[in-house]
C-alpha positions in Angstrom: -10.8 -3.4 -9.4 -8.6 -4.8 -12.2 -10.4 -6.6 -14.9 -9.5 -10.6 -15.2 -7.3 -12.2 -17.4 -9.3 -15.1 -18.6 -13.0 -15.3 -18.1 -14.9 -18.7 -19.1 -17.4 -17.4 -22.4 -20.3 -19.4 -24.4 -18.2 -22.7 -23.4 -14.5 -22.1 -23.2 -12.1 -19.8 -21.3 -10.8 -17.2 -23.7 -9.2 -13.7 -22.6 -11.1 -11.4 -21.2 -11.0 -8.6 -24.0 -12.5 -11.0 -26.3 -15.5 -11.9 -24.6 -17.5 -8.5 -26.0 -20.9 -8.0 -27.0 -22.5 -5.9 -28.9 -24.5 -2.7 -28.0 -27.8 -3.6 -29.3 -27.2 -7.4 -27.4 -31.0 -7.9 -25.5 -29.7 -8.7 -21.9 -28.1 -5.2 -22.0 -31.0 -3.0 -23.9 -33.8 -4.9 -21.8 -32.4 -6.5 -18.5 -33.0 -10.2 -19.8 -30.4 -11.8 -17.8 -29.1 -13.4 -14.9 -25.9 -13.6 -12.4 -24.9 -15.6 -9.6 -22.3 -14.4 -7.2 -19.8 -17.2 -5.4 -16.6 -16.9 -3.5 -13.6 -18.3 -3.0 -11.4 -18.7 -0.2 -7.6 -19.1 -0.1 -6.4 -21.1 2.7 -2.7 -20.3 3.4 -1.9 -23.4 5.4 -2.8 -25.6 3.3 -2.3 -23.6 0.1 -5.7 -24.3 -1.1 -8.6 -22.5 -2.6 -11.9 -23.2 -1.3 -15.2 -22.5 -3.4 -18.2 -22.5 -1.0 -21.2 -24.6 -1.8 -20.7 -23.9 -5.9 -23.4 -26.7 -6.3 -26.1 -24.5 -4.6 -24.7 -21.7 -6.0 -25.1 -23.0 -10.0 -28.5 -24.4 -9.0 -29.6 -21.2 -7.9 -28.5 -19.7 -11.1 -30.5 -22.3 -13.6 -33.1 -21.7 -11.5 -33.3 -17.8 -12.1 -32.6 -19.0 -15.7 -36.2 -20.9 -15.9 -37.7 -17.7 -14.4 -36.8 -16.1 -17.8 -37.8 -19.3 -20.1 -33.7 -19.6 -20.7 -32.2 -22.9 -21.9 -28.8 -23.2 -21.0 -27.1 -26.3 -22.0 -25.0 -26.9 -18.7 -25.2 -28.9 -15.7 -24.4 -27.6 -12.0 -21.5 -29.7 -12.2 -20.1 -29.1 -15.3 -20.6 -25.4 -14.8 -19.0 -25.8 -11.0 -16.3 -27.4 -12.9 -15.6 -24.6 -15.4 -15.1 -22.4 -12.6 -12.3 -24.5 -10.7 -10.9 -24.6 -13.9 -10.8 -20.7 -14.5 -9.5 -20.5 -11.3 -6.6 -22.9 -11.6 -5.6 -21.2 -15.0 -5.3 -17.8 -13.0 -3.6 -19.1 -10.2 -5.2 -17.4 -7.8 -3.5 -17.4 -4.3 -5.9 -14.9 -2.4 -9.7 -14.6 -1.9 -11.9 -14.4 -5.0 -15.2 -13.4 -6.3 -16.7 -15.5 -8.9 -19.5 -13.8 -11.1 -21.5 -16.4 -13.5 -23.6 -14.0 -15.7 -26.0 -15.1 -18.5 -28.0 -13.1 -21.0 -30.0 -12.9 -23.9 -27.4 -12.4 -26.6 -29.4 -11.4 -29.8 -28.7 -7.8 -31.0 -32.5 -7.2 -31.8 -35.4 -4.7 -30.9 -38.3 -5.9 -29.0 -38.9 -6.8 -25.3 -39.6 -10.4 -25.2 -38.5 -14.1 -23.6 -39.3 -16.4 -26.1 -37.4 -17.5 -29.6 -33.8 -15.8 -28.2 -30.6 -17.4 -27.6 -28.4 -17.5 -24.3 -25.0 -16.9 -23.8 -22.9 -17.4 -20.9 -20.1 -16.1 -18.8 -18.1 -17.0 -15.8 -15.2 -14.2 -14.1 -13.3 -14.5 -11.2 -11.7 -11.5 -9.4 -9.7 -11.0 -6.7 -12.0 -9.7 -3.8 -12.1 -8.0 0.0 -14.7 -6.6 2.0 -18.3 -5.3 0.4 -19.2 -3.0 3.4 -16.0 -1.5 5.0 -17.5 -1.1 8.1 -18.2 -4.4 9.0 -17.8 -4.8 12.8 -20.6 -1.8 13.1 -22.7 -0.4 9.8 -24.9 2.0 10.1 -27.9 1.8 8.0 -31.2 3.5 6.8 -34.5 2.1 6.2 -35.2 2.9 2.2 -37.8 5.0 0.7 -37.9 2.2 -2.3 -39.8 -1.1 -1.5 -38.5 -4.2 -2.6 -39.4 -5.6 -6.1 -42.6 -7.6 -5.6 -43.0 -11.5 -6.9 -45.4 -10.3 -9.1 -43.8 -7.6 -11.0 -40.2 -9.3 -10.7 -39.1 -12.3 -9.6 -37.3 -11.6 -6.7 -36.2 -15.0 -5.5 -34.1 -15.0 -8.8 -30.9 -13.4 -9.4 -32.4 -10.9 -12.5 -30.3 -8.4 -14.1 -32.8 -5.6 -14.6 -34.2 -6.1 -11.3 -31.2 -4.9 -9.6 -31.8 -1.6 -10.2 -34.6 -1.7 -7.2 -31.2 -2.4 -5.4 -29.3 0.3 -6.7 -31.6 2.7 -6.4 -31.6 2.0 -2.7 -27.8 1.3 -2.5 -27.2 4.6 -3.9 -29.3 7.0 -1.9 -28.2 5.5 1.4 -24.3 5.9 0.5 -24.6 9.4 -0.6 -26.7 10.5 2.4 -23.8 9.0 4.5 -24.6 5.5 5.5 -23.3 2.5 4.5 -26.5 0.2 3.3 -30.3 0.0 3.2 -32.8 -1.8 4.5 -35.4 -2.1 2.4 -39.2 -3.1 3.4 -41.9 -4.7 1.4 -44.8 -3.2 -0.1 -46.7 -4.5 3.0 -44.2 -2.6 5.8 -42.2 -5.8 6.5 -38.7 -6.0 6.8 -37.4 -7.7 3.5 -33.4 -7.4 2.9 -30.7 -5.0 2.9 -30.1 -3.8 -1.7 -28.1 -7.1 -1.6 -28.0 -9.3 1.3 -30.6 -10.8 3.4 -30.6 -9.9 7.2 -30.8 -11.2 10.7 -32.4 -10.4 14.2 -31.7 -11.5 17.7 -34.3 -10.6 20.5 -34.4 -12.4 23.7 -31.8 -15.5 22.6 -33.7 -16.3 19.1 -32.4 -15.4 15.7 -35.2 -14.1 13.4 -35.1 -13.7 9.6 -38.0 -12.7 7.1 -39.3 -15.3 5.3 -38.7 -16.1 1.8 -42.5 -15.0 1.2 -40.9 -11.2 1.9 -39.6 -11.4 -1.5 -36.0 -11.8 -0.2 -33.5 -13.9 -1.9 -33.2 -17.3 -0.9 -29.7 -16.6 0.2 -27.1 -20.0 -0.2 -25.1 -17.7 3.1 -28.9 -17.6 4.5 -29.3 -21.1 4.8 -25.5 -21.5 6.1 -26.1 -19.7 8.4 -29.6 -21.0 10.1 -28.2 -24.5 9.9 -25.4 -23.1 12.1 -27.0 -21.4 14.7 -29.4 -24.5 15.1 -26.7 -27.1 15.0 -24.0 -25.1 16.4 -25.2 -22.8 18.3 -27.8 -24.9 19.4 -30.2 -21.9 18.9 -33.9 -21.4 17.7 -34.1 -19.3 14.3 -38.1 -18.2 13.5 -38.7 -17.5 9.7 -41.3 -14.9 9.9 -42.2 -11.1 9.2 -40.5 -8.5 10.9 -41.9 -4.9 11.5 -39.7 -2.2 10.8 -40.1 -0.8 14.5 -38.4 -4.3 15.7 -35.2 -3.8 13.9 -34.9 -0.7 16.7 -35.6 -2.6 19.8 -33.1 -6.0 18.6 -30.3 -7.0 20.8 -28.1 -7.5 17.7 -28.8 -7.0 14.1 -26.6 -8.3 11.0 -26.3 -8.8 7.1 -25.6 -12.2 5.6 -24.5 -12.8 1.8 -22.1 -14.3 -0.4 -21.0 -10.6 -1.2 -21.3 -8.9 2.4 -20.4 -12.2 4.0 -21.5 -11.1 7.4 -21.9 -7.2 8.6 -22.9 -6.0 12.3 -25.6 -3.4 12.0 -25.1 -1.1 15.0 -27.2 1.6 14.1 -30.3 2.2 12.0 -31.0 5.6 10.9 -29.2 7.6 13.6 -30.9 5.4 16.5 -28.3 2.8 18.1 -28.8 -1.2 18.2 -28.7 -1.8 21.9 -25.2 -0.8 23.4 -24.2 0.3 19.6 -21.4 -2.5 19.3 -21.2 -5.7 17.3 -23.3 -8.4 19.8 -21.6 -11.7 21.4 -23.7 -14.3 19.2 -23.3 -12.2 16.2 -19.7 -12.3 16.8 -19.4 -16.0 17.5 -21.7 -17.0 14.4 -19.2 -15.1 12.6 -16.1 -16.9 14.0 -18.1 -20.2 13.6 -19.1 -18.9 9.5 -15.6 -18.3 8.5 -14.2 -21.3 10.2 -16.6 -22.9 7.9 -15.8 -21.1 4.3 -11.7 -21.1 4.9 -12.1 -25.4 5.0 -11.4 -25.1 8.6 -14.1 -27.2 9.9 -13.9 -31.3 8.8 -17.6 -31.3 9.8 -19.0 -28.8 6.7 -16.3 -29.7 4.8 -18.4 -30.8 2.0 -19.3 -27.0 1.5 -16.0 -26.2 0.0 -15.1 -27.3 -3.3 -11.1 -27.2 -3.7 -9.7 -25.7 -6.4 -6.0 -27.0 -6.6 -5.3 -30.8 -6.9 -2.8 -32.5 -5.1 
């Protein structure tokens, strides 16, 4: 992946070589930081750029930023509106990936939240698919739990607890599958390394609940308000044993980053027939109708980038 042009850095869009800290810099020695991830969507017909739900997005992100005691002096809007702007000075014509990032910028020794100073960035990249296999991944259940609310906060975006996901990320891939599933301390079904997750058995759509340490997902809550508004289907918010995920009629992902992935096989065992499920394929068709501004009813989700 090619590195930006521009990036937006501590309150203006400069280059992107000279937005560089320094080795010693506290977000990077310690973890003391935060990121959002957002996307946007190019709509050929009408030559526009759509950014999905930014609002909820940037609100997110100050909220993971209070989990760390961080003061940042922006607004969701203002912040929303630094990112149409990086956008437009790129001219992007083709699906992006926007990546807000903030840290603890002091070069100092000494793990600590308190008395340090923020800094901010905003990149947007040109961006595909996050799981190739998207029509039918197959996934293993993780030998790492999921961070805990205690030990990290997991319902924020926090740099240094990402590793949990890596960790998990990583042995999956190079024992051949393409994502994890990763359980809570408890046994329960939490998330995939980076993107919640959804069941169907017997015509209802199940998803842990936010108490399973997932992250409250902004694709998530997409896409529960579609299957109950759209669909005109029941989704139940509760724990999930990991012995369920075997014997569902259709399992998938959900995230900004994965956007929506049919799992079709869990640790050599298949999901049902093994293939990507009607309502799974039909939420999908119904999600990206959404995102790509096609749909005048959730039209308020997409922020557009180019004014005409």
């Amino acid at each position: 992946m090619a590195t930006p042009e521009l990036v937006f850095f501590d309150g203006k869009i400069v280059p992107y070589k000279e937005a560089k800290v320094g080795v010693l810099t506290h977000g990077l020695n310690y973890g003391t930081g935060i990121f959002g991830g957002i996307r946007g969507y190019w709509n050929d017909e009408e030559k526009q750029m759509f950014v999905f739900r930014p609002l909820d997005h940037y609100k997110r992100f100050l909220d993971s930023g209070k989990l760390l005691r961080m003061e940042l002096p922006y607004t969701k809007e203002n912040l929303t509106e630094a990112t149409l702007e990086l956008i437009r000075k790129q001219n992007f014509r083709e699906n992006v990936y926007i990546r807000p990032l903030a840290f603890y910028g002091d070069e100092i020794i000494g793990v600590r939240l308190h008395n340090l100073t923020p800094r901010m960035s905003i990149a947007a990249v040109p961006f595909g698919k996050y799981i190739e296999q998207e029509e039918g991944a197959h996934v293993t259940i993780s030998s790492w739990w999921r961070v805990e609310d205690n030990m990290t906060p997991a319902r924020g975006k926090i740099v240094g607890a990402y590793v949990n996901s890596a960790l998990s990320k990583t042995d999956a891939q190079l024992s051949g599958f393409d994502e994890a599933i990763v359980l809570s301390q408890n046994g329960h079904v939490s998330e995939g390394s980076a993107e919640n997750i959804f069941m169907v058995k017997n015509g209802v759509f199940i998803t842990p609940p936010v108490t399973e340490n997932i992250l409250e997902g902004i694709v998530r809550r997409t896409f529960i308000q579609l299957i109950q508004d759209e669909l005109g289907m029941q989704v139940q918010e509760r724990s999930i044993d990991r012995t369920e995920l075997f014997l569902a009629d259709e399992l998938f992902f959900g995230g900004t980053g994965v956007q929506m992935v049919s799992i079709t096989k869990i640790d050599h065992r298949l999901i049902a027939d093994g293939k990507m499920g009607p309502l799974t394929l039909k939420l999908r068709d119904l999600f990206f109708d959404v995102v790509f501004g096609r749909s005048a009813k959730y039209r308020n989700w997409c922020m557009p980038v180019y004014k005409k």
